[in-house]
C-alpha positions in Angstrom: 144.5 182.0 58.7 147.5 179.7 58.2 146.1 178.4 54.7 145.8 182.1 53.9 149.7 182.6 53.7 149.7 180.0 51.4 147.9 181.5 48.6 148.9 184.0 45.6 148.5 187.4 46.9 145.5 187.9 44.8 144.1 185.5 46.2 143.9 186.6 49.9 140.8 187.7 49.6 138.9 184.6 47.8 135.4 186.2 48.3 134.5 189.9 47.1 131.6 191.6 48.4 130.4 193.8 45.1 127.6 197.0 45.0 125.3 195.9 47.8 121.8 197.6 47.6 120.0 199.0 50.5 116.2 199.2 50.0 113.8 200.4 53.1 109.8 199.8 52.8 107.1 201.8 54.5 103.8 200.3 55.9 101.0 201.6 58.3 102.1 205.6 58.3 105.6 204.9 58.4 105.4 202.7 62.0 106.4 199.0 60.1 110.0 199.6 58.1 111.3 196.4 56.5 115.0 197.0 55.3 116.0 195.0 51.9 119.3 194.3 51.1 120.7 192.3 47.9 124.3 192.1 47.1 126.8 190.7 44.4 129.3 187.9 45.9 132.1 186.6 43.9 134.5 183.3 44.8 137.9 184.0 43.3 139.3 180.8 44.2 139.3 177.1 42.3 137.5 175.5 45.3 133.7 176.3 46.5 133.5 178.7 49.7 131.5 178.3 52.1 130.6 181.6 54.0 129.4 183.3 56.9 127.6 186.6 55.9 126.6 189.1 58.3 124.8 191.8 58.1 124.8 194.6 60.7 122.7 197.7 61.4 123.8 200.1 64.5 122.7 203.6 65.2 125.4 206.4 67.1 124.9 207.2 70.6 126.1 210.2 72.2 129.9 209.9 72.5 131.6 207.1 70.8 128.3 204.8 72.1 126.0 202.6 69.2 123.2 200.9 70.0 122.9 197.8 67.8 119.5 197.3 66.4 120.1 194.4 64.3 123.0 191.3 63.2 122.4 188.9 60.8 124.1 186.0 59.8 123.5 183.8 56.8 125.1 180.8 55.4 126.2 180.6 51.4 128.0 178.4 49.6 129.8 180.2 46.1 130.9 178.0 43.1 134.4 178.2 42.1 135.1 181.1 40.1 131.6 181.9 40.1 129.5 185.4 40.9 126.1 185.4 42.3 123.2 187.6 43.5 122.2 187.0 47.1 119.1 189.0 48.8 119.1 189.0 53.2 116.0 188.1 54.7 114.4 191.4 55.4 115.1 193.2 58.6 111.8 194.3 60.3 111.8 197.7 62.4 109.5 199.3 64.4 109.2 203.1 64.4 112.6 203.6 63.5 114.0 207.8 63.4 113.6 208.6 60.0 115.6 210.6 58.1 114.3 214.4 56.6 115.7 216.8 54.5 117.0 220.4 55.6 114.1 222.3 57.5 111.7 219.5 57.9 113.8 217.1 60.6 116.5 215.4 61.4 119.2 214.1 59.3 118.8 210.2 61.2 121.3 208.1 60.0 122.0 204.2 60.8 125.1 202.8 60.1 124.7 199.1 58.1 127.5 196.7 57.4 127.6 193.7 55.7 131.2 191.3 56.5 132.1 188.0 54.5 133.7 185.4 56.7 135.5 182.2 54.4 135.6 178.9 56.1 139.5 178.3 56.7 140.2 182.1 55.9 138.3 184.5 58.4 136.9 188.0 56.8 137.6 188.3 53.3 135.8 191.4 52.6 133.5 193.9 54.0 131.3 197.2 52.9 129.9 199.7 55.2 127.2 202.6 54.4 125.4 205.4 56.0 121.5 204.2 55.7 118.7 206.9 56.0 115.3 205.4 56.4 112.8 207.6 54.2 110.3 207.3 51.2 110.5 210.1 48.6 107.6 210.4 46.2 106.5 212.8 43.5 103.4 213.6 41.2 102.6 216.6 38.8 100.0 218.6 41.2 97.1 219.7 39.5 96.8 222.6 40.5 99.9 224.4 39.4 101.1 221.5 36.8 104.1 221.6 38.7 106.3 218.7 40.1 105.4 217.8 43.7 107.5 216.2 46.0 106.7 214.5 49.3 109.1 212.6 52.0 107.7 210.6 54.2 104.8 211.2 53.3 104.7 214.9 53.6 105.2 218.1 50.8 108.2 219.6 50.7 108.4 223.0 48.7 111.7 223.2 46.8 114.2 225.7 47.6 117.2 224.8 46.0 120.1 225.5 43.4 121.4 224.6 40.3 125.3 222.6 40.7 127.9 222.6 38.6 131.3 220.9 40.1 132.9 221.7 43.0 136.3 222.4 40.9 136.9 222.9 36.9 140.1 221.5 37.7 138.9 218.6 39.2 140.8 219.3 42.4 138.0 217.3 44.6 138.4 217.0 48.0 136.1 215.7 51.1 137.1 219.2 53.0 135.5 221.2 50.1 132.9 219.3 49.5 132.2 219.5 53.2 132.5 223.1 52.9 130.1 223.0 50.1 127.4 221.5 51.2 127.3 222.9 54.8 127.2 226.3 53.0 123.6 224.9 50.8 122.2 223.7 54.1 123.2 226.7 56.0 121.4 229.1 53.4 118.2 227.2 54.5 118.1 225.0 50.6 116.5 221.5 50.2 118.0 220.4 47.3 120.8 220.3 44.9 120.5 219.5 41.0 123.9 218.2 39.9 123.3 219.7 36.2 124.1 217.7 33.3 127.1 219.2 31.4 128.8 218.5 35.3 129.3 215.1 36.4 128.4 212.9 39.0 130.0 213.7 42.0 132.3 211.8 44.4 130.7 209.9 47.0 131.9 212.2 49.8 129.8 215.1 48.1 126.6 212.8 48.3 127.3 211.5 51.7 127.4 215.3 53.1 124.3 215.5 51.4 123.2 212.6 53.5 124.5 214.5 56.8 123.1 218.2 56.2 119.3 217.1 54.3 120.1 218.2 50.9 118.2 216.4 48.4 119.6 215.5 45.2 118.4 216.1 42.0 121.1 213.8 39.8 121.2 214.3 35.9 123.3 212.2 33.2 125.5 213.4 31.2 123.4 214.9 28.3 123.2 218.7 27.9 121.1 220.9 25.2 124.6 223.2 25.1 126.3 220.0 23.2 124.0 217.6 22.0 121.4 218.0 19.6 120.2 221.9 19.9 122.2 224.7 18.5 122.1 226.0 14.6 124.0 224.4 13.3 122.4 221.6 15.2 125.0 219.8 17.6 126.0 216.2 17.9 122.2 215.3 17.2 122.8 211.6 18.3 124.5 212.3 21.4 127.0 210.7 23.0 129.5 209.1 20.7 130.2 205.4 22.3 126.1 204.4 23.4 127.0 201.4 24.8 129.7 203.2 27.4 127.5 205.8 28.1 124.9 203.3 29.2 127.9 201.2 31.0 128.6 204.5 32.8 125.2 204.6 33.8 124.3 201.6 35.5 127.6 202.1 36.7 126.7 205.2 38.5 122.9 204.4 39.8 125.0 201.3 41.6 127.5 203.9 43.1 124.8 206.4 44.4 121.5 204.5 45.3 122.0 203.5 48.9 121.9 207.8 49.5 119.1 208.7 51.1 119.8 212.5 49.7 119.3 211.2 46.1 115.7 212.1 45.1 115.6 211.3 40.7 117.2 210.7 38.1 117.1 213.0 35.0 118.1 212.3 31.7 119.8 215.3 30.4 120.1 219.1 31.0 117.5 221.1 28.5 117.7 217.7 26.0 116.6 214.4 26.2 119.0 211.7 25.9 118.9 209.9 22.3 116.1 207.5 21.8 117.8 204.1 22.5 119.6 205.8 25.8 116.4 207.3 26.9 115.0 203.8 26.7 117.2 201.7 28.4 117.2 204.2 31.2 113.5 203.9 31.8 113.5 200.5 31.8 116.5 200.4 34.0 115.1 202.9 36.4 111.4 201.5 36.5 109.7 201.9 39.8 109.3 198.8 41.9 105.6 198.4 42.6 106.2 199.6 46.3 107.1 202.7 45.6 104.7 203.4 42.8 102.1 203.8 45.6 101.4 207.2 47.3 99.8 206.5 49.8 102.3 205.1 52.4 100.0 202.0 53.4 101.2 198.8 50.9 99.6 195.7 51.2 101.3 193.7 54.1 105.0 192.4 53.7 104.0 189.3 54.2 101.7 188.9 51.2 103.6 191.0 49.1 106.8 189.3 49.1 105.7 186.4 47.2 103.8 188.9 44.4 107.2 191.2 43.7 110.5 190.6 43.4 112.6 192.2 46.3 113.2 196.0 46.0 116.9 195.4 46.5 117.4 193.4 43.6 116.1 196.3 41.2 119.1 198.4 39.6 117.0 201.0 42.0 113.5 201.3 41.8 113.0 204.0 44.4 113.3 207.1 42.6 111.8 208.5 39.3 113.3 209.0 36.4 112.1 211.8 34.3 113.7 212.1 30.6 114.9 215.6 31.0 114.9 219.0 33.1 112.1 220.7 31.4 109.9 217.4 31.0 107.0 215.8 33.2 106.3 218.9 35.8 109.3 221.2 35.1 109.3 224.1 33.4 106.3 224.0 30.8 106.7 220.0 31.5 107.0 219.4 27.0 111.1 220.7 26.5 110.4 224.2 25.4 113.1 226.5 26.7 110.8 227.8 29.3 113.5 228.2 32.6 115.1 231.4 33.5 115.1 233.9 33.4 119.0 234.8 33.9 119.1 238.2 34.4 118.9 241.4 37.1 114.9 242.2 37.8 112.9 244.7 39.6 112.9 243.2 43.0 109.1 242.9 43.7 108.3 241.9 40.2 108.9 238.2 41.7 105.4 238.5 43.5 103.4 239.5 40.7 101.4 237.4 38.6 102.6 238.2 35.6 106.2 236.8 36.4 107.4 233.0 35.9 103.8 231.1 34.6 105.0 228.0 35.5 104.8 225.5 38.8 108.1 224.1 38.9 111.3 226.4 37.3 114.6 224.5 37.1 116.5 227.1 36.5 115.9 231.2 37.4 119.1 232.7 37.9 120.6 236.6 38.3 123.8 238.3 39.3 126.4 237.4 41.6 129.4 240.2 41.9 131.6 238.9 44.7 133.6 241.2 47.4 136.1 243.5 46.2 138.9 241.5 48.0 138.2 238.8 45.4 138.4 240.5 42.4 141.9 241.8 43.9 143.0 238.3 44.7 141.4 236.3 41.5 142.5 238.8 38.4 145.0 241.0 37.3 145.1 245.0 37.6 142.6 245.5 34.4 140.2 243.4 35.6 139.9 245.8 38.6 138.0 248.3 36.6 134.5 248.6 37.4 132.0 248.9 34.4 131.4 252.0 32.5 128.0 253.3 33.0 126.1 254.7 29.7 123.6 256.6 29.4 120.8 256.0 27.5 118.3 257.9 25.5 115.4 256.0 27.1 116.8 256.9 30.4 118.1 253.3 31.5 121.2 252.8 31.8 123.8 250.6 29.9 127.1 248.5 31.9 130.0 247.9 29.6 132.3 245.7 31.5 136.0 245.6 31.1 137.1 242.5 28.7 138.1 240.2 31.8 134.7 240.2 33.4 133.1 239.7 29.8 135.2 236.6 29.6 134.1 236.0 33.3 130.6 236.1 32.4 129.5 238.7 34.1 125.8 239.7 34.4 124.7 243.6 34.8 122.9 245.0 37.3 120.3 246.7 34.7 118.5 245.6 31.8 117.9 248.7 29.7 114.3 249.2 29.0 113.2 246.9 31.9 115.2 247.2 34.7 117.0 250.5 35.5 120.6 250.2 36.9 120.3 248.4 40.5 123.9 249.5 41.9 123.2 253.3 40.8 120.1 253.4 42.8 122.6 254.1 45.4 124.9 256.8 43.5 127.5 256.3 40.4 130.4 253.9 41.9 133.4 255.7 42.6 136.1 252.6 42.7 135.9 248.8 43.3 135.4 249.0 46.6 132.6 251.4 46.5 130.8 249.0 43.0 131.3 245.5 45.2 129.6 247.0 48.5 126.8 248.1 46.5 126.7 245.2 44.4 126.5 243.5 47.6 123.6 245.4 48.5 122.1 244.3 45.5 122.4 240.9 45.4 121.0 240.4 49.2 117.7 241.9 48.0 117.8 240.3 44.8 117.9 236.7 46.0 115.8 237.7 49.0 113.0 239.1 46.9 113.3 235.9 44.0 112.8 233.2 46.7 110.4 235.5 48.8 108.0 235.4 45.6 108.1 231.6 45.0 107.3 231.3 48.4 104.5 233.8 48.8 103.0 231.3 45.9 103.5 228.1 47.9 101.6 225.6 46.1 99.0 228.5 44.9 101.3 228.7 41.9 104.4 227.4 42.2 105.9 223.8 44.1 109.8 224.7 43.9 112.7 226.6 42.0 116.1 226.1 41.4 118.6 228.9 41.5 121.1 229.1 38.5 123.8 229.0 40.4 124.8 228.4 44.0 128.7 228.3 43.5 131.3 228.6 40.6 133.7 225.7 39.7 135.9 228.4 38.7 136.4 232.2 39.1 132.8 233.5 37.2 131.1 236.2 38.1 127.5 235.0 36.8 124.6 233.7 40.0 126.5 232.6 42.8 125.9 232.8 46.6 129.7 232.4 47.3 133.1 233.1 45.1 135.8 230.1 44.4 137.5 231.2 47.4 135.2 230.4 49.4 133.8 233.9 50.6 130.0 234.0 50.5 128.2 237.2 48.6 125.4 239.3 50.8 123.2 237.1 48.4 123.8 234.3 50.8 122.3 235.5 53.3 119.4 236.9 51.9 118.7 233.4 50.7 119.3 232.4 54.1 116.6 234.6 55.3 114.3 234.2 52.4 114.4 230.0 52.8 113.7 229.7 56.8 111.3 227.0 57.4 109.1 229.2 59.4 109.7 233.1 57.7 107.9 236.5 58.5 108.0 238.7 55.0 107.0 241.7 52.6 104.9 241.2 49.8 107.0 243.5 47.8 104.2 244.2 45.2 101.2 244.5 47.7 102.7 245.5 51.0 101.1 243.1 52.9 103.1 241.6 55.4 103.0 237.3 55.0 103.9 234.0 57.2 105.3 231.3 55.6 105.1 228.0 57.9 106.8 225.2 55.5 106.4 223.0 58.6 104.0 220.2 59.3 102.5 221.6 62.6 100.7 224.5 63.3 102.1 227.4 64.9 100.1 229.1 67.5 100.2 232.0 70.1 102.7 234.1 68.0 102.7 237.5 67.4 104.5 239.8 64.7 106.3 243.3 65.6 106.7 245.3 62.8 108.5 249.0 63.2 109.8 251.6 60.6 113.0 253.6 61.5 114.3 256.5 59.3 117.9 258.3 58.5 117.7 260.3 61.8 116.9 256.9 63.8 112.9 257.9 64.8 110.7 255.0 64.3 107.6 256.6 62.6 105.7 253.4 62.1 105.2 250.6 65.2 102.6 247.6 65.1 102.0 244.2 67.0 99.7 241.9 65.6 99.5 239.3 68.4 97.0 236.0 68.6 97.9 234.8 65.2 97.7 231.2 64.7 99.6 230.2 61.6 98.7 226.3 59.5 101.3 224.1 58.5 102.2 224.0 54.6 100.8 227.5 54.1 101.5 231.3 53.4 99.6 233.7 55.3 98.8 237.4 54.4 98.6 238.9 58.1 98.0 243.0 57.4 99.4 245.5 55.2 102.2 247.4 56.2 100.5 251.1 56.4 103.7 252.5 56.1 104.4 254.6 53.6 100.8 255.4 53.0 100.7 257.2 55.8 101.7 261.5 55.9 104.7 262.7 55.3 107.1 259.2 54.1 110.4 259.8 54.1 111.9 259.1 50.7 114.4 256.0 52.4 113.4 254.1 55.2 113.4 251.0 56.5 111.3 248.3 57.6 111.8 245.8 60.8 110.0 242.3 60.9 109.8 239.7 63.8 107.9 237.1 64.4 108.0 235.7 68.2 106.4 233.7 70.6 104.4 235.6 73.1 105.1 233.5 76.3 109.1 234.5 76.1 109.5 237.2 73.2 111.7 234.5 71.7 112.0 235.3 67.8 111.3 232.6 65.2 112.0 234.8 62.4 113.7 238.4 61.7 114.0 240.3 58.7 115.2 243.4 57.6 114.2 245.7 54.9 115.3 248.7 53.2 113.1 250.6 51.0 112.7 253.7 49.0 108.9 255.2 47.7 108.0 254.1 44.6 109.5 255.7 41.7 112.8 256.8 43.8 115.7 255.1 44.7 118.8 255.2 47.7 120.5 258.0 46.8 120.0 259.3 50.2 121.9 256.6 51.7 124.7 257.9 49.8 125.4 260.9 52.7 124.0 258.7 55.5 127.5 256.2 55.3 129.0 259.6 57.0 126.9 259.0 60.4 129.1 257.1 62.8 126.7 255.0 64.9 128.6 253.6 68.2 128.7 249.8 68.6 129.6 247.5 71.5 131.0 244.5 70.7 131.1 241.7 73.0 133.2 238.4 72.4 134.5 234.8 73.7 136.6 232.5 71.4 136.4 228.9 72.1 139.6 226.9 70.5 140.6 223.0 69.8 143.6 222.7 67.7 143.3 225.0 64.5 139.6 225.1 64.9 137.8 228.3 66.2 134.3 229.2 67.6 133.4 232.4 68.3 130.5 234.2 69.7 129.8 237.6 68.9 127.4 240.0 70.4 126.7 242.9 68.9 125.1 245.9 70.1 123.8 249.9 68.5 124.3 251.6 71.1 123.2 255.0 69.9 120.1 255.1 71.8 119.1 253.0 74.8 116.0 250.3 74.0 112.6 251.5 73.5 110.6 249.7 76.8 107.5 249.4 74.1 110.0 247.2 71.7 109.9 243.7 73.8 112.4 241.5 71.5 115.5 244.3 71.1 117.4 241.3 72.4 117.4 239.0 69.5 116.9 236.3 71.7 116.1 233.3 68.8 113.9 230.3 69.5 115.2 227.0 69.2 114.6 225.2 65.8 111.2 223.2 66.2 112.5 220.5 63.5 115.1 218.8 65.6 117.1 219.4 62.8 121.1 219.8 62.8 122.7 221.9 65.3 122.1 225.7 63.9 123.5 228.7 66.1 121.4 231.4 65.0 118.6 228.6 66.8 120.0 228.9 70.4 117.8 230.4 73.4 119.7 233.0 75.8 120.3 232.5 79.6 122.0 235.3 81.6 125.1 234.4 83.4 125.5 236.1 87.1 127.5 238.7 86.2 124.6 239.9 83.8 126.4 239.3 80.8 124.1 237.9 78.4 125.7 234.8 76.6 124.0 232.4 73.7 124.0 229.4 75.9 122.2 225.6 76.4 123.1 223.6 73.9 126.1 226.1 72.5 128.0 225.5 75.9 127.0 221.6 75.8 128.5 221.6 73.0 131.8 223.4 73.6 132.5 221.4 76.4 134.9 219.3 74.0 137.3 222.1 73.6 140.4 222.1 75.1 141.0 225.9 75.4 139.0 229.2 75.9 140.6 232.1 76.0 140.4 234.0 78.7 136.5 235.6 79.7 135.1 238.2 77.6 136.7 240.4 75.5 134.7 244.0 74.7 135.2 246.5 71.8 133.6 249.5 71.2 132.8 251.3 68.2 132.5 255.1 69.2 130.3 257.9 67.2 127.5 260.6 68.2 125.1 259.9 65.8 122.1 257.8 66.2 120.5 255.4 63.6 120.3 252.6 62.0 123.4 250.6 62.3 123.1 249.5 58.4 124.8 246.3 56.7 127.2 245.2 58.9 129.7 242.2 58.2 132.7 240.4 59.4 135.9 239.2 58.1 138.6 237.4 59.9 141.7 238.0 58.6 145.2 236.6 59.3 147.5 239.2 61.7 150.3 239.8 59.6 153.2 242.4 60.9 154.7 242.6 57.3 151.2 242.8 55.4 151.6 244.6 52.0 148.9 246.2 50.2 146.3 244.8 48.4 147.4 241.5 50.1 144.5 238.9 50.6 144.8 238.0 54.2 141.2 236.6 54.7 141.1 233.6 56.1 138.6 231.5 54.2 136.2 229.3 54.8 134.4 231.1 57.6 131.5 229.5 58.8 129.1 232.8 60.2 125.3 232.5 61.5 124.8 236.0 59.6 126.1 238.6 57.9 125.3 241.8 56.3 122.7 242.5 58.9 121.7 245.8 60.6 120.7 247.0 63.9 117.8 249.2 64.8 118.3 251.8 67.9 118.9 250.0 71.3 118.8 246.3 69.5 121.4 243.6 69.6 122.7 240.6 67.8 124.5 237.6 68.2 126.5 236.0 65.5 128.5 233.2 65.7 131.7 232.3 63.5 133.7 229.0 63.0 136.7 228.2 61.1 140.3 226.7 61.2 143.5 228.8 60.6 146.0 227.6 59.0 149.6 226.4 61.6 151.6 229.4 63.1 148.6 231.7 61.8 146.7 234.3 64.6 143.3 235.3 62.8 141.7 238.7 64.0 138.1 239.5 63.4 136.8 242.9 61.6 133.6 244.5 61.3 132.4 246.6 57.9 129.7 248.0 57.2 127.9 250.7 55.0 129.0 253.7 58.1 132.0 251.9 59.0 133.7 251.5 55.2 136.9 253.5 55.9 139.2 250.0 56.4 136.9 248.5 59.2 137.8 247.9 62.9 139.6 244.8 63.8 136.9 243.7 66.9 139.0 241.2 68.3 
């Protein structure tokens, strides 16, 4: 190290370690994994160096433990001044944990190193990357001409949405995109499609990608809205410099490819990239010959190594490149504009089989009105006004929007002649607050209903969809599932019900109640409860249908829902699903309708927010620093359990993937004073936290009535002494295992709620909901 001082400063560092490339290779069903790694070397000084390079590969242990599974350590000698290519030896392991997107497994993750040591200088430079050990493959399926994808050898049905940036201002950050993400995984999606009139992302947004199982969908920078479409037709060669569009490229493919989340490349949004540009990218992106094969069982290693070059030394060679987003098994697969649609539909027109003709839609997108609170806090005074509702001579109804939500982008809630006027099926808006709840009410069954229907057609018809959009970069009120701010629309959560891995649900257009098992082994000795409640609370309608056995990778039509063909249907009502296991009345999958008979709408719901249902609410905060972690048990108290209703508990079963920790996955135990807390792995995990606050805390919400419990949401807020009106106090990102749910007579929830305040700042929780709208209670 003494020689070191003596040299120019930039010269400290005689040996750079540039773009190393992480390749992993599958043989006999995934048991023999051969890790390929080629990187770029460069001597900076005037005199050959001779080097020491390691390569590492350790896994995380519990704690602050890793377990190293492999080290490395070659010998190369660099010219002066010169840059070369060297490829490792390839690293052999034996049934390693591999790594699966959201709903199918575990995110596993190995950590690999690789550290230059300079004879006379130590460590000149080193380079350090997550590595996920996985094999993602795709064909066009025959039988819906859709675009198929597999990892690891198994189909995976996309559920996923359209991304545009995390910021329009380009204020990127690794706590947002943190944020981000966690919100796409926690609404049960596989996959991301950066869009291309974005960008690529930092490499924080892929690596949380990497952490939560969202698979990447990552297109250039070509879009049909600029270049070449349009009348007058639009820049119809593209980009304007070729050459640094192509140096941009390469450029980017080198920054990404070691990200296991990163599924394909895609040449351009609705367009494909100019000739020359489209070219070079194909030939860059070729496959290598290993991953060209579907099957999962190569020739050996040890034969193949002398026929192909090493994966690593490919520019990638993993992934497929396919020339643009409506090409090769999307949309119609030839580049006719044949996504969407982007507008408000009929909610159970998604099953029918008249709607979307097509296996694999990029793009479907709808409304996305956000919480009044946001309007409030993101636009001035006019842009408070709702729309104006007209009348028309056909009987629909037309939404004029004020000027600031037209510049917003707003989408209505009806499509005159199609569609009649979603919001007003539950009475004319009276204010903001009144159009945002019912908007809200909207968009849960909107986005409930549009993924339902893909999925009733799981491979049948359809292998994925994309949702235009997940999130805005800026304040827009077109398709989102949460608002700039970071406050997630009811539409989040019906996605997050729609997209379980394992969901019970209504055919909307046959009535027949359906199990969808996206999982890879069979599920057997459930049962389903299904129940009907009305306005007055009576449950007209109650059905097991135990001894079901449900397939991997398949939908399954169990009865139809009798209800409301029996007498006497009550105009509104509404319809309870669960699936459960039958040895413990553990719940897989719960989901909660309301409906109205055909031809009618929810007017009646209108004079049913007056009905004051009592609640108990039950509560222990766990704190570290600024972070909290709340459990919340709620309970409708308006009526005591039915004994005939076995899982009024809610008690969830634990996830069966393995997958990331998920609250809403935790199985009860009962403490000894008979309070019932969410416990096992919930308490493991809280043992880290340095504070709780002190036992349970109990509110209750009192009324006479009994019913239906209906929509139900927190908030948490800031407590403020000198809080004005209209002030935004919300307290935002808030992490919540629900929302906008409802409670039957007699049945409780958990939810639990995670988020950091901000210094000097006590946050209180509030509960809303469709009978509790007059200002809320603050619960805790």
């Amino acid at each position: 190290m003494r020689l070191g001082k003596m040299l120019p400063h930039n010269m400290l560092r005689p040996v750079k370690i540039i773009d190393p490339h992480l390749v992993s290779s599958f043989f006999d069903r995934y048991t023999r994994v051969y890790l390929h790694a080629t990187t770029e070397l460069e001597n900076r000084s005037a005199w050959v160096a001779e080097c020491s390079l390691d390569i590492q590969v350790t896994t995380e242990l519990e704690g602050s433990l890793c377990l190293m599974e492999h080290l490395q350590t070659q010998h190369v000698s660099i010219p002066p001044g010169a840059r070369i290519q060297y490829t490792f030896p390839q690293l052999f392991f034996y049934k390693p944990n591999l790594w699966w997107p959201n709903g199918m497994g575990k995110q596993s993750l190995y950590n690999v190193s690789i550290t230059v040591d300079v004879k006379g200088y130590g460590e000149s430079d080193s380079w350090g990357h997550l590595l996920g050990f996985r094999k993602i493959e795709s064909h066009i399926d025959s039988a819906t001409g859709g675009r198929l994808f597999k990892v690891n050898g198994q189909p995976i049905f996309i559920r996923g949405g359209n991304w545009i940036l995390s910021d329009c201002l380009l204020r990127l950050s690794k706590e947002r995109y943190k944020t981000d993400i966690k919100f796409h995984a926690d609404m049960n999606l596989n996959m991301i499609r950066c869009w291309g009139g974005g960008l690529a992302e930092r490499p924080e947004f892929y690596h949380y990608c990497d952490v939560y199982g969202l698979l990447v969908w990552q297109e250039f920078w070509i879009t049909g809205d600029v270049d070449g479409r349009g009348i007058p037709v639009s820049n119809p060669n593209g980009p304007l410099d070729h050459a640094l569009f192509m140096l941009c490229a390469r450029d980017t493919v080198k920054l990404l490819r070691n990200h296991p989340s990163l599924a394909l490349w895609v040449g351009g949004n609705e367009q494909v990239p100019p000739v020359d540009i489209n070219t070079a990218l194909k030939n860059d992106l070729k496959l290598h010959p290993f991953f060209e094969n579907h099957s999962g069982n190569a020739m050996p290693v040890e034969e193949s190594s002398t026929a192909f070059k090493d994966p690593s030394q490919y520019l990638d060679g993993t992934r497929i490149y396919i020339q643009g987003s409506m090409w090769d098994g999307f949309a119609n697969g030839k580049g006719d504009f044949t996504d969407g649609p982007y507008e408000i539909q009929n909610p159970e027109d998604f099953f029918k089989d008249g709607f979307y003709q097509y296996g694999f839609n990029p793009e479907v997108g709808s409304v996305g009105m956000p919480v009044a609170a946001t309007i409030r806090a993101t636009m001035p005074p006019e842009g408070w006004q709702i729309p104006l509702f007209k009348k028309l001579s056909n009987g629909y109804t037309e939404e004029v929007p004020n000027p600031i939500w037209t510049y917003h982008k707003y989408i209505p809630y009806s499509k005159p002649g199609k569609v009649h006027d979603q919001i007003e099926l539950y009475g004319t808006p009276t204010d903001l607050d009144d159009f945002c709840l019912k908007a809200q009410l909207v968009n849960y069954i909107q986005y409930r209903a549009l993924l339902e229907g893909w999925t009733s057609r799981m491979w049948s018809k359809y292998t994925g969809v994309l949702i235009w959009k997940t999130q805005n970069p800026w304040s827009g009120l077109r398709g989102q599932f949460y608002d700039h701010l970071l406050d997630q629309t009811a539409g989040f959560y019906g996605c997050r019900c729609a997209a379980e891995p394992i969901h019970v649900q209504l055919n909307l257009a046959t009535y027949f109640i359906e199990v969808v098992n996206t999982m890879s082994e069979e599920l057997s000795n459930v049962a389903i409860e299904a129940s009907v409640w009305d306005l007055e609370g009576a449950c007209p309608y109650y059905k097991v249908f135990d001894k079901l056995s449900l397939p991997p990778k398949k939908v399954v039509a169990i009865s139809e829902l009798k209800y409301p063909k029996s007498k006497n249907p009550k105009p509104v009502y509404f319809v309870l699903l669960k699936l459960y296991h039958k040895s413990n009345y553990s719940i897989i999958s719960r989901n909660f309708y309301w409906l109205h008979l055909p031809g009618g709408d929810y007017k009646l719901l209108e004079p049913y927010r007056n009905k004051k249902i009592p609640l108990k609410i039950t509560s222990k905060t766990f704190i570290k620093g600024s972070t909290y972690e709340i459990e919340m048990k709620v309970q409708n108290k308006s009526r005591k359990p039915d004994p005939k209703i076995l899982t009024f508990k809610n008690n969830y079963a634990s996830r069966h993937d393995e997958g990331d920790f998920d609250m809403s996955s935790l199985e009860p135990i009962h403490d000894e004073t008979g309070e019932k807390q969410r416990a096992g792995l919930f308490r493991r995990l809280y043992r880290q936290f340095s504070r709780e606050t002190d036992g349970l805390k109990v509110a209750e919400v009192n009324g006479p009535d009994t019913g239906v419990a209906f929509f139900l949401n927190f908030s948490i807020h800031a407590s403020k002494t000198d809080h004005k009106e209209g002030e935004d106090t919300r307290i935002l990102p808030v992490h919540y295992s629900d929302n906008y749910f409802s409670l039957v007579p007699g049945e409780e929830m958990s939810i639990n709620i995670s988020f950091q305040v901000p210094q000097g700042v006590t946050p209180r929780v509030t509960l809303k909901g469709w009978n509790y709208h007059r200002g809320g209670h603050t619960v805790l």
